[in-house]
C-alpha positions as CSV (number, residue, x, y, z in Angstrom):
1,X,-5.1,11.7,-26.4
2,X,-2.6,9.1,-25.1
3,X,0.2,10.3,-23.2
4,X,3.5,8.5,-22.9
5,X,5.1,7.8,-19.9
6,X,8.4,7.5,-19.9
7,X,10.2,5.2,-17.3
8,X,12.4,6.6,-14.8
9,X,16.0,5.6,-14.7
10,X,16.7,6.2,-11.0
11,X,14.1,3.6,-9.8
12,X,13.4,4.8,-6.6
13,X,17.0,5.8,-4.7
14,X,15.9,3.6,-1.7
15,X,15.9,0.7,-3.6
16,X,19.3,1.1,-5.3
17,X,20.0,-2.7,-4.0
18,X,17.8,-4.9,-5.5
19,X,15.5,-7.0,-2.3
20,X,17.3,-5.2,0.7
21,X,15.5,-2.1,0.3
22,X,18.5,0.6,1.4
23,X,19.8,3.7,0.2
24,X,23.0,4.9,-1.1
25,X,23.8,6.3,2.7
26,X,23.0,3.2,4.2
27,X,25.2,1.3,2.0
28,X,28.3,3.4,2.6
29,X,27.6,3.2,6.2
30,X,27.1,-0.4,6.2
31,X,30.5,-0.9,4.0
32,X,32.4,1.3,6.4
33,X,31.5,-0.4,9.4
34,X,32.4,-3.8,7.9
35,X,35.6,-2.2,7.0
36,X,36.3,-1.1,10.1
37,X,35.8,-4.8,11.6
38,X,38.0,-6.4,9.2
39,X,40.6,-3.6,9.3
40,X,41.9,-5.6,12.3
41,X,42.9,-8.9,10.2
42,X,44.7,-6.8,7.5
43,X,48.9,-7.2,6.8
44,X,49.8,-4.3,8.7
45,X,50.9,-2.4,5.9
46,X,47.4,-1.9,4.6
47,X,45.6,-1.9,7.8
48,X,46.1,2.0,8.6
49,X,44.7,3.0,5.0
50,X,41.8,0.8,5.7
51,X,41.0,2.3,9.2
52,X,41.0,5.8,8.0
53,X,39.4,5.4,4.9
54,X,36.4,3.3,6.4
55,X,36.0,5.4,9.5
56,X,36.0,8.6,7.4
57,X,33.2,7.1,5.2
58,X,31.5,5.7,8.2
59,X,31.4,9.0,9.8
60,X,30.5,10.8,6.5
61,X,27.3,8.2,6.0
62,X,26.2,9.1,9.4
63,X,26.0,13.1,9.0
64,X,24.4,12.2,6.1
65,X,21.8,9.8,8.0
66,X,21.1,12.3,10.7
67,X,19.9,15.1,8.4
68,X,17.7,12.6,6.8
69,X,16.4,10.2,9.4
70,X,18.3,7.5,10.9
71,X,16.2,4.3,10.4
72,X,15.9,1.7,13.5
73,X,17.1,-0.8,11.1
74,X,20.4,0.9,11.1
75,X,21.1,0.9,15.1
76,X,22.8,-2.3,15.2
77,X,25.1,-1.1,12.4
78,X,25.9,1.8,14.2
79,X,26.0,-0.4,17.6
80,X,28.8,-2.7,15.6
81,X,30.7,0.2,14.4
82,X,31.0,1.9,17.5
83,X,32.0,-1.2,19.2
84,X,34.6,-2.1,16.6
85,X,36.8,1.6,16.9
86,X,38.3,1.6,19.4
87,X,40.0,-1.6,18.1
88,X,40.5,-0.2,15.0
89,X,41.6,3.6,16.0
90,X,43.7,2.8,19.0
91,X,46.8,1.3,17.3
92,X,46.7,4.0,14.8
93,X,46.6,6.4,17.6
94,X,49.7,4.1,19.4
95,X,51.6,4.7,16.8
96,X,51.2,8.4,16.1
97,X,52.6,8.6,19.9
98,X,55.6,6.6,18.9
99,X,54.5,4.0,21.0
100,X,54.5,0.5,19.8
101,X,51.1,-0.7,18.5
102,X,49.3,-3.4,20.7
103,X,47.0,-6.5,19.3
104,X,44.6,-8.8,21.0
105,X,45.9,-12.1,20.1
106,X,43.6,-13.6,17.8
107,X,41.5,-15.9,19.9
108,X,40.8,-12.6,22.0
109,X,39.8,-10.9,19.0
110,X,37.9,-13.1,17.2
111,X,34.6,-13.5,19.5
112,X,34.8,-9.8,19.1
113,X,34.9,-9.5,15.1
114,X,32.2,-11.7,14.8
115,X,30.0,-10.0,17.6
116,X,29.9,-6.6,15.3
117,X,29.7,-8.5,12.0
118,X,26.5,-10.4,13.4
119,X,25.4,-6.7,14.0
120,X,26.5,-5.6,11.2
121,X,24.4,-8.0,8.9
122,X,21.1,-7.5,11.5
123,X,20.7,-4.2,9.6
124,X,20.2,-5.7,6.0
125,X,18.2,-8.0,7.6
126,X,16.0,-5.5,9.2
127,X,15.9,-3.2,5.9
128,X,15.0,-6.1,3.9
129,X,12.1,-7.4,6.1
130,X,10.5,-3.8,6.9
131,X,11.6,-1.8,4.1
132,X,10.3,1.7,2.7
133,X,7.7,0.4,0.2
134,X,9.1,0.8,-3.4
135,X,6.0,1.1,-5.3
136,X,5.8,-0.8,-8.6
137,X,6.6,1.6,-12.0
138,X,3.2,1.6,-13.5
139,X,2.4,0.1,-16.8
140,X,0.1,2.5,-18.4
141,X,0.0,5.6,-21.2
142,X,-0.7,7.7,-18.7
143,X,1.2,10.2,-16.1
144,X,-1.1,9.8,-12.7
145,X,-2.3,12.7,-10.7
146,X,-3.6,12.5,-7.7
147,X,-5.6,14.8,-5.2
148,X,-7.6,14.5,-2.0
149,X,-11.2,15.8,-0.8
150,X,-13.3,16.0,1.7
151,X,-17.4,15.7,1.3
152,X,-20.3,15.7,4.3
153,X,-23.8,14.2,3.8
154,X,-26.2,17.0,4.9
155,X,-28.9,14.8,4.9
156,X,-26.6,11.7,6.9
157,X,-26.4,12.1,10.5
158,X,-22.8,10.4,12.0
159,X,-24.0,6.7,13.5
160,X,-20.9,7.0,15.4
161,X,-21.7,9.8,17.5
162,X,-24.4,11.2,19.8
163,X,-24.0,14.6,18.4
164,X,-27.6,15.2,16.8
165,X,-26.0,17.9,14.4
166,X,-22.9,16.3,13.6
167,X,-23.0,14.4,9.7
168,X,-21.3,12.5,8.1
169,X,-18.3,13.1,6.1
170,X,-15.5,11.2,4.0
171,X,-12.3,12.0,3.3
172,X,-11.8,10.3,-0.6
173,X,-8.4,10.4,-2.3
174,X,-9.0,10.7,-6.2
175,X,-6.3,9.2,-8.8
176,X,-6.4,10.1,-11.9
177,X,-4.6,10.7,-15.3
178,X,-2.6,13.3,-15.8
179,X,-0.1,15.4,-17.9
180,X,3.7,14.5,-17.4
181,X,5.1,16.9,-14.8
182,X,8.1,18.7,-15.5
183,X,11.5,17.1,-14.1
184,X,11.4,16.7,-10.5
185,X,8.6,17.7,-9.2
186,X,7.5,16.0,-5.9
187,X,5.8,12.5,-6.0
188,X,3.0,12.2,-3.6
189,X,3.9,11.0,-0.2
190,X,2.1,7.4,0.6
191,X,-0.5,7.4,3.4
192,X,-1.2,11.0,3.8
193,X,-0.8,14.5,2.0
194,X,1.5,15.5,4.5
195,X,4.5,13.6,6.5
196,X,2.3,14.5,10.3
197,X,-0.6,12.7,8.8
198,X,1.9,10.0,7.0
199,X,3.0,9.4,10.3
200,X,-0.1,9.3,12.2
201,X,-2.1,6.8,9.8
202,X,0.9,4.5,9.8
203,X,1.2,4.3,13.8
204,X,-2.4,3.7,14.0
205,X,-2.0,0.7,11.1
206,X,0.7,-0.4,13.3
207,X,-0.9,0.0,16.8
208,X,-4.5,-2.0,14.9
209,X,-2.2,-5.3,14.6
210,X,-0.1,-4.9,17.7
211,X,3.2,-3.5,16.7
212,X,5.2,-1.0,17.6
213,X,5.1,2.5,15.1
214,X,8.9,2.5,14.9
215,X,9.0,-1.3,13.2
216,X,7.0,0.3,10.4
217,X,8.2,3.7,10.2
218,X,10.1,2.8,6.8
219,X,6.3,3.0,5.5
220,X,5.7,6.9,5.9
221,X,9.1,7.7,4.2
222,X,7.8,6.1,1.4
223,X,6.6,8.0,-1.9
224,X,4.4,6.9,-4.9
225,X,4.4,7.5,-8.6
226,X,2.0,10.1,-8.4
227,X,1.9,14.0,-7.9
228,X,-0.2,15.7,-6.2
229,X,-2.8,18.5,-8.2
230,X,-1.0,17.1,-11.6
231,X,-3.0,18.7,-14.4
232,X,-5.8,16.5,-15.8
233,X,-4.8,14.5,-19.2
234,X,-5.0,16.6,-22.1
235,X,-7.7,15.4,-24.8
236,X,-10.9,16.3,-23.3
237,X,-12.3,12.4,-23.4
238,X,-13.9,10.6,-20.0
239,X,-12.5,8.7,-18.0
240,X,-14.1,5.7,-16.5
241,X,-14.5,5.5,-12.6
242,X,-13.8,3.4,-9.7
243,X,-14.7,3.5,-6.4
244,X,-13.2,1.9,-3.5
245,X,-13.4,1.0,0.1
246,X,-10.8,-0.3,2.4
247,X,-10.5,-3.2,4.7
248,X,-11.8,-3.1,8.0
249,X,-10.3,-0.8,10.1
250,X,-8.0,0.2,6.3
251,X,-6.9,3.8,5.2
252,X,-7.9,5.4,1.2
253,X,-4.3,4.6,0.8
254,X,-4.2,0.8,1.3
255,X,-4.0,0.4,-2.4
256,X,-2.2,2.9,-4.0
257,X,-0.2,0.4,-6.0
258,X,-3.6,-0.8,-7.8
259,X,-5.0,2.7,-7.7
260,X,-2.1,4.1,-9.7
261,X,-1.8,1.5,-12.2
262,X,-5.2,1.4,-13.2
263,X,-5.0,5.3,-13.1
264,X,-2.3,4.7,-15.5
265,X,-4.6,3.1,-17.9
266,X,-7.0,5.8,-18.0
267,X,-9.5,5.5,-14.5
268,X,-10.1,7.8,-12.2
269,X,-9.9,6.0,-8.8
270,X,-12.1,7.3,-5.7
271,X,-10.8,5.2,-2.5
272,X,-12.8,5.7,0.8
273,X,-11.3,6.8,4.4
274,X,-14.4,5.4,6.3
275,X,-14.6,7.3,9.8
276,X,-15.1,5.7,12.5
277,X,-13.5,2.5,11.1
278,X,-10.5,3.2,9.0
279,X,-7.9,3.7,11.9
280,X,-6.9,7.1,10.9
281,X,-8.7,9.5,9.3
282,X,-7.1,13.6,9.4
283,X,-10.0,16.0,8.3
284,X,-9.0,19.5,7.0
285,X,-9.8,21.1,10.3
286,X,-6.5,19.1,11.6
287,X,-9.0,16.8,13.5
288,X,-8.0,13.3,14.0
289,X,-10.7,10.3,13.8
290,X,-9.4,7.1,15.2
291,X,-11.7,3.8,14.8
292,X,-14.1,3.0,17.0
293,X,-15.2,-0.5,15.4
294,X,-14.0,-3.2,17.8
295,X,-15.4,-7.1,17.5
296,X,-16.3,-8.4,20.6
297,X,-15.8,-12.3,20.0
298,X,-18.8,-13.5,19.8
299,X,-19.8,-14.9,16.5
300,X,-23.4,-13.7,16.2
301,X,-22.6,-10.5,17.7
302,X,-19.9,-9.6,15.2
303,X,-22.0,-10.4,12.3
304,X,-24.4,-8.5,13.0
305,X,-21.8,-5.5,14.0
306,X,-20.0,-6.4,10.6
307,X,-23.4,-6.0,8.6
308,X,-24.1,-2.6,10.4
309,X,-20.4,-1.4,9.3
310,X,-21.1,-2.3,5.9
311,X,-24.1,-1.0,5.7
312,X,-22.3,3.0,6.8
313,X,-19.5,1.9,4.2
314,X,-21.9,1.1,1.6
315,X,-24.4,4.5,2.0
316,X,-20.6,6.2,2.1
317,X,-20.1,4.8,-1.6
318,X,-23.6,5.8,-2.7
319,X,-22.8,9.0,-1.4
320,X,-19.7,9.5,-3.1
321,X,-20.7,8.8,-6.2
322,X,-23.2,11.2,-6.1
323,X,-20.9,13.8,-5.6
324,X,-18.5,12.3,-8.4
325,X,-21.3,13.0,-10.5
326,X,-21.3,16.6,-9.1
327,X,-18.3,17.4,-9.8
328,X,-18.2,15.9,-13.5
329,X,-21.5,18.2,-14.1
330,X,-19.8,21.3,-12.2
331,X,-21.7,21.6,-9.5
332,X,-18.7,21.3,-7.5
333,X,-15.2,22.8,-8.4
334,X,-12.4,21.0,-9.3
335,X,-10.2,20.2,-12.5
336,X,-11.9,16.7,-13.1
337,X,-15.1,18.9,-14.0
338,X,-16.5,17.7,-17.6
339,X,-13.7,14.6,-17.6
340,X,-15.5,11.7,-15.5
341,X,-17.5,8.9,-16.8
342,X,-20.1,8.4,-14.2
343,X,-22.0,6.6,-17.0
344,X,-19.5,3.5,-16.8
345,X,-18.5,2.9,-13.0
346,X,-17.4,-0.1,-11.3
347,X,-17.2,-0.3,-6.8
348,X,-14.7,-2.5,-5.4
349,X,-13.3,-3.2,-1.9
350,X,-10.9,-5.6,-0.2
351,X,-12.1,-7.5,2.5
352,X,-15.6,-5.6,4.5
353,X,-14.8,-3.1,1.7
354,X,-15.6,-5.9,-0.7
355,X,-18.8,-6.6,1.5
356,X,-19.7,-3.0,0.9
357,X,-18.9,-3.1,-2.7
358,X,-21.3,-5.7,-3.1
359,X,-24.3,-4.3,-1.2
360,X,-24.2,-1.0,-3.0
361,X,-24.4,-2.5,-6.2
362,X,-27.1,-4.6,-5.2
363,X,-28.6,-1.2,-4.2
364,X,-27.7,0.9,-6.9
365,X,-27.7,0.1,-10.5
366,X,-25.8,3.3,-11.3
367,X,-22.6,1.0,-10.3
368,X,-22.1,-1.2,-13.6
369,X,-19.3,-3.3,-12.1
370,X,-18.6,-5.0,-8.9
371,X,-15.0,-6.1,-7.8
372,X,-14.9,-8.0,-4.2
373,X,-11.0,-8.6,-3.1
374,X,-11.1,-11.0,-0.6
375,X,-14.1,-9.9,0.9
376,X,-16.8,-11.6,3.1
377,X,-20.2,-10.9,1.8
378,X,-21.8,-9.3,5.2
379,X,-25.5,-8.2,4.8
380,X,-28.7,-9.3,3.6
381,X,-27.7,-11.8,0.1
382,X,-30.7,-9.8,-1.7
383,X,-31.8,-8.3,-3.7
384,X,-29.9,-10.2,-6.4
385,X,-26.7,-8.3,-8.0
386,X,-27.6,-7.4,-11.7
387,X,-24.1,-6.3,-13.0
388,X,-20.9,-8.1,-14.3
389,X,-18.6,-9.3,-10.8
390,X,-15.2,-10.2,-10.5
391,X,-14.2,-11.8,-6.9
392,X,-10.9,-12.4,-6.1
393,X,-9.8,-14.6,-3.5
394,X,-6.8,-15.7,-1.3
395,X,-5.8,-19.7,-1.9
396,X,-8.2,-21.4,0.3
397,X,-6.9,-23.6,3.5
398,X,-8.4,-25.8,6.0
399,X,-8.0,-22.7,8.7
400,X,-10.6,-20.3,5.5
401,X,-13.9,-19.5,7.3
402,X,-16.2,-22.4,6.2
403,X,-18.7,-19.9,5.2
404,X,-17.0,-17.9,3.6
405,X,-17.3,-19.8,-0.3
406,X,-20.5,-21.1,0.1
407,X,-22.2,-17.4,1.0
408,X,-20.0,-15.9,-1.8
409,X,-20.4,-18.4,-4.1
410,X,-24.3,-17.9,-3.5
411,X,-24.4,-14.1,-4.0
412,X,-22.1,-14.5,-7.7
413,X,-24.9,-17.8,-9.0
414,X,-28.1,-15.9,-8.0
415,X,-26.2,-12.7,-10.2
416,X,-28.3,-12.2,-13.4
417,X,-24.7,-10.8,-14.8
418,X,-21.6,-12.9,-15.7
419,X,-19.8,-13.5,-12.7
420,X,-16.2,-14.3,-11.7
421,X,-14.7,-16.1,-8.7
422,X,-10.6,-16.4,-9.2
423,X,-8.5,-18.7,-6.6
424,X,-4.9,-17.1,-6.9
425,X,-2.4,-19.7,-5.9
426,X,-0.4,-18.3,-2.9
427,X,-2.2,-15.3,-2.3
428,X,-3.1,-14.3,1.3
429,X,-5.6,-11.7,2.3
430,X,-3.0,-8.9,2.7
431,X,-1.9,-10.1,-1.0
432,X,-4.8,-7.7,-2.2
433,X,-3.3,-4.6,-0.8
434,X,-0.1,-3.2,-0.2
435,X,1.3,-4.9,2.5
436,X,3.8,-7.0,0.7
437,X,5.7,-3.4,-0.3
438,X,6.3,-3.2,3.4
439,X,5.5,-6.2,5.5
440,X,8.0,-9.3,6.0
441,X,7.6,-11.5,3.1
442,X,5.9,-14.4,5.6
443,X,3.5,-16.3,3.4
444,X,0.7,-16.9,6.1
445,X,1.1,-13.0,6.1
446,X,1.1,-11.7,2.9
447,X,0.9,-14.7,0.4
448,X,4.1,-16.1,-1.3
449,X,3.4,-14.4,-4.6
450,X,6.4,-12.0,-3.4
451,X,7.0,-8.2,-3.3
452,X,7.2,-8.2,-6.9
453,X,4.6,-10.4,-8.3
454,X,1.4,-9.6,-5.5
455,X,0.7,-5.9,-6.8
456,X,1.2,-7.1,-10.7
457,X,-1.5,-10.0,-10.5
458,X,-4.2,-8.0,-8.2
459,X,-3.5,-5.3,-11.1
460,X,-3.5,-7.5,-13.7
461,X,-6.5,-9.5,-13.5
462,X,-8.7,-6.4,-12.1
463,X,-7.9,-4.7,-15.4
464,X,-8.5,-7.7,-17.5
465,X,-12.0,-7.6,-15.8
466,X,-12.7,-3.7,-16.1
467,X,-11.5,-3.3,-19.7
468,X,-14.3,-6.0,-20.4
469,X,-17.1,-4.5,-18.1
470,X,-16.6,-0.7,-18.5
471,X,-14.9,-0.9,-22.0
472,X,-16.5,-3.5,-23.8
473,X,-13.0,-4.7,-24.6
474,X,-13.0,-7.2,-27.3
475,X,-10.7,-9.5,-25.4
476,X,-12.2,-12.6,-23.5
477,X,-11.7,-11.8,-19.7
478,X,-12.0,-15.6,-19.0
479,X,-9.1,-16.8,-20.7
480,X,-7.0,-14.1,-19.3
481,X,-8.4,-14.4,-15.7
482,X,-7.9,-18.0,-16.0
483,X,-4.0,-17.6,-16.6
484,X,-3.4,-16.4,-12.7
485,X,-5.6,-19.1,-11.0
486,X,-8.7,-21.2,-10.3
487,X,-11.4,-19.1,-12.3
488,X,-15.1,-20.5,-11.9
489,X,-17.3,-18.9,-14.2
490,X,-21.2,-18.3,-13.4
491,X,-22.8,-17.1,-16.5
492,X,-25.9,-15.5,-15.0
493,X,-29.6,-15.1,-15.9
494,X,-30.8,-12.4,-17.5
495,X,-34.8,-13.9,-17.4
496,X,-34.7,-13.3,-13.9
C-alpha cells in the first residue's frame, strides 16, 4: 500500500534564507550587528532607538546562539559587533550623564563602519560556502526509515590486522520505507546515530582532504528526512534492494540524499562502512576504526593496492547480502523480516565503491543490477558482467585519467547485458555524493550542476535505471537517461 507523504512547510529551519544557509538566530544577530554599525549615521533623533533596539536583539541572538552552538562562521559577526559598541553605546551613555554626546568626525569614522561591515558580510559568506547540509525533500510515496547494524564474517578473518582471531565486520546503515511518524518526532542525524560519532566521522572526512574539523563542523549539525527505527511500510509487499559502497576512504552516509530518495520510492538501501578504509567507522563496543589505506605514489603499486581494497570491499558486499537474505527469511531479527526482495537486487558504488560494485556482480549473479558512479574499474576485467549496468560519469577533461574510459568502456561492451555509460555535463566526482550539500560550490570541486540540481540528477537517472532493471518498468530508460547527458548505449550479447 502506497503511503503519502506529505511535504513539510518549515523546510528545514536552517535554511529559512534561501542559498546562505543560516537560521532564524543567525539572522537576527546578523541584522543587529548591522544596525548597530549604521546606528552611527542616523539623524540623531532616531539614532538612540536604533542603538537600543539593535543591541538588545544582538544580545538576545547571542544567548540564543550559545545554548545552541555558536558556528565559526559567525565569529566575524560577533568580532564586528563588538567592535562597533562602544561607538554606538557611548554617546547614549554620555548623554544619560548629562554630558554632551561626542562624534568622530566622519572621515574618522568611516574607515571604522566599513571595517565591521566587511566583517559583518564575512559571516554570510562563510554560512553560504560551508553551510549545514539541507537535504533535498524527497520525491517519493513513501515516509523513510532508517536503522543501522552491525554484522561479522565468522568465516573472514580481518586483512587489516595481525590478530589471527579477529574477523571481519561491517557496520551497514539500512534505509527503508516506512510509516509516517507522528508530528515531530526526531529526523535522523547525518553521519552517525549519535552527535559523538556525527562529530568524529566528519573530523576524520575533514582531516582525509586536509582541512581543519571546525571548517566543516556545519556538517554534523545537520539532519536528514529520515527517522530512525520508523515502523516498516504497512502492506506486507517486498521491497527491492540496493547495496552500496562508498568512495575510497567514504563513510555509509556519503549518500544519504540518494539513499533516501530512492528509499522514498519503495528500496531498501544497505550502504557499507568499509573498515579499515572508510575514515571512520564507530562499532557498538564504542571502538573507533580509522583508515589505514594510504597510496604510496607510485602508479603500479597503487593499482595493485587499489585492486586488493576492492577486492575486501567487494567480499564485504557478498557478505552483506547474504545476511540481507537472513534477515528477510528470519534468521536474524529485525522489523524488515518477511519485507525484502533479495530476488531483485542491484550493487552500486561511487568511485572504488563502483570498482567493488562491479567485481561482485561479476562474481555473483545473485546481484541483478550494477550501478558504477564515477568509479574506476580496479581488478581483474573478467569474468564478463552478465547483468543490466548503468555507469555514470563526471564530464570528462583533458586532466580525466587516460585510462579511465577505455578500461570502463571495455568492461560495459564485453557485458552480455544492456549497458549504460552517461556523461553528465558539469558534474565532478564529488557531484555523485553529497558534498555539494556542504562543500563550496567550486566547480573543479563538486561540479557546477549546483546544490540544488547535483542530488536530483544522480537521483534521477539512477531511478530511471532501477525501475527498468529491478521493476521491469515499461518506460524506456534510454530516452530518459539520455535527457541529463551523453548516454552511449552497448546492447550486449546474450550468445556469449
Amino acid at each position: 500500500m502506497w503511503q503519502r507523504v506529505p511535504r513539510r512547510q518549515d523546510a528545514r529551519v536552517n535554511a529559512i534564507i534561501t542559498g546562505l544557509y543560516i537560521s532564524p538566530p543567525e539572522v537576527l544577530a546578523l541584522l543587529g550587528a548591522l544596525a548597530l554599525v549604521v546606528a552611527r549615521w542616523l539623524p540623531p533623533a532616531v539614532r538612540p532607538h536604533v542603538t537600543i533596539a539593535a543591541g538588545a536583539v544582538f544580545v538576545l541572538s547571542v544567548i540564543v546562539l550559545s545554548v545552541v552552538g555558536i558556528r565559526w562562521q559567525m565569529l566575524p559577526v560577533l568580532a564586528g559587533a563588538a567592535f562597533a559598541s562602544p561607538f554606538a553605546v557611548a554617546p547614549l551613555l554620555r548623554r544619560r550623564t548629562g554630558r554632551p554626546a561626542w562624534r568622530a568626525r566622519w572621515w574618522l569614522a568611516l574607515p571604522g563602519s566599513v571595517t565591521c561591515v566587511g566583517l559583518i558580510a564575512t559571516g554570510p559568506a562563510a554560512a553560504w560556502a560551508f553551510p549545514v547540509p539541507v537535504f533535498p525533500e524527497t520525491s517519493g510515496r513513501f515516509a523513510v526509515g532508517s536503522r543501522v547494524v552491525q554484522w561479522t564474517d565468522p568465516r573472514r578473518p580481518e586483512s587489516f590486522t595481525a590478530d589471527p582471531h579477529d574477523r571481519r565486520t561491517v557496520v551497514v546503515q539500512l534505509w527503508y520505507p516506512a510509516r509516517m511518524s507522528p508530528a515531530g518526532a526526531r529526523r535522523a542525524q547525518y553521519l552517525g546515530r549519535t552527535n559523538q560519532e556525527a562529530r568524529t566521522v566528519s573530523d576524520a572526512l575533514a582531516g582525509q582532504v586536509g582541512l581543519p574539523g571546525f571548517l566543516v563542523d556545519g556538517v554534523p549539525r545537520a539532519h536528514t528526512h529520515s527517522v530512525f527505527d520508523a515502523p516498516v511500510a504497512g502492506g506486507g509487499g517486498r521491497f527491492p534492494v540496493v547495496l552500496f559502497s562508498p568512495g575510497s576512504g567514504g563513510v555509509r552516509t556519503q549518500n544519504t540524499a540518494w539513499a533516501e530518495e530512492l528509499a522514498s520510492h519503495g528500496y531498501v538501501v544497505a550502504a557499507l562502512d568499509h573498515p579499515y578504509d572508510s575514515a571512520a567507522v564507530v562499532l557498538t563496543d564504542g571502538r573507533t576504526i580509522h583508515t589505514r589505506t594510504d597510496s604510496t605514489g607510485d602508479r603500479d603499486t597503487d593499482d595493485k593496492l587499489a585492486a586488493a581494497w576492492t577486492a575486501v570491499r567487494t567480499a564485504d558486499l557478498r557478505f552483506v547480502l547474504t545476511q540481507l537474505d537472513r534477515l528477510d527469511r528470519g534468521d536474524i531479527s529485525g522489523p524488515l523480516t518477511g519485507r525484502l526482495d533479495t530476488g531483485r537486487v542491484a550493487v552500486t558504488g561511487h568511485s572504488m565503491g563502483g570498482a567493488a560494485a562491479l567485481q561482485a556482480a561479476r562474481q555473483d549473479r545473485r546481484f541483478d543490477a550494477v550501478i558504477d558512479l564515477d568509479g574506476y574499474p580496479h581488478g581483474p576485467a573478467s569474468p564478463s558482467l552478465h547483468q543490466p549496468t548503468l555507469a555514470l560519469t563526471q564530464a570528462i577533461t583533458p586532466g580525466t585519467d587516460p585510462h579511465y574510459l577505455p578500461r570502463l568502456t571495455e568492461a560495459l561492451k564485453r557485458n552480455t547485458a544492456t549497458s549504460y555509460r552517461l556523461t553528465i555535463p558539469g558534474a565532478a566526482h564529488l557531484t555523485f555524493m553529497d558534498a555539494p550539500l556542504y562543500l563550496p560550490p567550486v566547480p573543479s570541486i563538486i561540479g557546477s550542476l549546483g546544490r540544488t540540481k547535483s542530488p536530483h540528477v544522480v537521483a534521477a537517472t539512477t531511478l530511471a535505471f532501477l525501475d527498468t532493471a529491478l521493476r521491469h518498468g515499461s518506460g524506456d530508460a534510454a530516452a530518459a537517461l539520455a535527457a541529463y547527458g551523453d548516454l552511449s548505449v552497448y546492447p550486449g550479447d546474450n550468445t556469449r
